[in-house]
N, C-alpha and C positions, 0 to 999 in steps of 0.2 A: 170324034175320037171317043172310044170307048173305054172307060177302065175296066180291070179283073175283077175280079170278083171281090171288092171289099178293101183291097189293099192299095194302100198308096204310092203313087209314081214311085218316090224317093226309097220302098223298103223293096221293093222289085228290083232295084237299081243296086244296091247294098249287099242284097242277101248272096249273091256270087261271092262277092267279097268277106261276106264273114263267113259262109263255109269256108272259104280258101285257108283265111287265117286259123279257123277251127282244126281244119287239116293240117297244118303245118303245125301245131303246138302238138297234137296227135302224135308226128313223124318222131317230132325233136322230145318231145317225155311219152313214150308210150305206155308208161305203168303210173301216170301222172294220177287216172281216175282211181286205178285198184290200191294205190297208195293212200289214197286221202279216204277208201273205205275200212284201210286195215292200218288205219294210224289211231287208236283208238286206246283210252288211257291205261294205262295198266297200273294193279291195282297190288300189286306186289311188294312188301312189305320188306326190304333189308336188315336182316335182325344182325348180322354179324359184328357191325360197327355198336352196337347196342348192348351186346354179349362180351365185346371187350370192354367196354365201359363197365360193366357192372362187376366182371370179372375182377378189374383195379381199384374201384374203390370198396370191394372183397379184402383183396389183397393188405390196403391201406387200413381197413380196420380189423384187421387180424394183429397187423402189428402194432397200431396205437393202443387199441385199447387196454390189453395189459400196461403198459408204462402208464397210464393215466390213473387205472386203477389199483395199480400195486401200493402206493406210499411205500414207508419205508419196514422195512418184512421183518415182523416181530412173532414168536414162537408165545401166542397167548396162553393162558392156564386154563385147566380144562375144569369143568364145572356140571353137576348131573342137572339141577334143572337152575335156569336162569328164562330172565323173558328177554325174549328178543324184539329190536328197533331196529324195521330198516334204514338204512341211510337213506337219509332225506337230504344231502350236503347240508345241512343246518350247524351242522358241530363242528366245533373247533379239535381238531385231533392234533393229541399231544401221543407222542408216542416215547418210551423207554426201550432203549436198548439192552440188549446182555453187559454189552462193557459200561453201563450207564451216560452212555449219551443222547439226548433228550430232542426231540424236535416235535418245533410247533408247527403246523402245517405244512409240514414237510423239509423246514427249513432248519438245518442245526443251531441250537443256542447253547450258549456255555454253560450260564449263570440264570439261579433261579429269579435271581430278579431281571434277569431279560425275559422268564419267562412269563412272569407277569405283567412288564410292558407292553409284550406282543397280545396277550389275553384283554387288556386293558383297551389297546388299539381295534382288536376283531369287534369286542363289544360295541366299544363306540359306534363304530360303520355299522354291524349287526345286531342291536339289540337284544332281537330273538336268540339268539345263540347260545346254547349249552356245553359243556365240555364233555367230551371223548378221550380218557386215558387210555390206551393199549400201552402195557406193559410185559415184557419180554417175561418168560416165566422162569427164568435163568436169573433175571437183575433181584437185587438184595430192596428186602421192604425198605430201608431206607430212602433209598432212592425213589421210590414212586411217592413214596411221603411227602417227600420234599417237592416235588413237581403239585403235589395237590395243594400242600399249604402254599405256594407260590399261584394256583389260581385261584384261593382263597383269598389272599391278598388282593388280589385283581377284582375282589367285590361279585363273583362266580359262584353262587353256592351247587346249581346243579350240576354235578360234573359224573358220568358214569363211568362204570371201570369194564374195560374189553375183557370178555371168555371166549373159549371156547367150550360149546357145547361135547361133553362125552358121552358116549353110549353105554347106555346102561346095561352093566354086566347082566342077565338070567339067571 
């Protein structure tokens, strides 16, 4: 008995049979091979879902940010030269109204001795903290007086007074 050429009984015996089966997965997915060469990752970038995202919180800081930055809208005195600090949130801002109503951090208080309470309270927690008056340019010097000696009282000696800068006539 002579074997073929190198190949064993048992793969002689076989190889019918896994063509067959070769052929039949063929029949039953014919695009099976050209599929798994054109299944290949793609690299495409979906900006849309990314573009309404940024879009909305667009949106959402167009509208907080005024309310956050307004406090309470005081019509300051106008002044040709003054130096200017930027806000560093370090001050305590008191603010005066035209009808003389007063608030400290944006919160209204009656009485100058609550204003000093509350000045007294910022300190403690802040040490570093200095006063910011903005006062309405309509309210009577009384009034701002009174708000300063109240954060005098509070043991506050640096306290600045809000301008506005005017343009110098030519």
């Amino acid at each position: 008995m002579k074997r073929a050429a190198n190949k064993p009984e048992n793969e002689s015996i076989a190889a019918p049979g896994l063509q067959r089966l070769r052929l039949r997965r063929l029949r039953a997915h014919p695009n099976e091979h050209e599929s798994r060469r054109e299944n290949k990752v793609k690299a495409d970038i979906n900006v849309t879902p990314l573009v309404d995202v940024v879009l909305v919180l667009l949106i959402i800081f167009m509208v907080v940010t005024p309310i956050i930055a307004s406090g309470v809208p005081v019509e300051l005195p106008k002044t040709v030269h003054h130096t200017r600090k930027p806000d560093d949130g370090k001050d305590i801002i008191i603010a005066v109204t035209a009808n003389k109503t007063v608030y400290v951090a944006g919160r209204a208080v009656s009485a100058a001795a609550e204003v000093t309470r509350l000045v007294e309270e910022e300190r403690r927690r802040h040490p570093e903290k200095s006063a910011f008056v903005k006062a309405d340019n309509r309210t009577t010097y009384g009034a701002v007086r009174e708000v300063m000696e109240a954060v005098h009282k509070a043991g506050l000696d640096d306290v600045m007074l809000g301008t506005e800068e005017a343009k110098e006539q030519p």
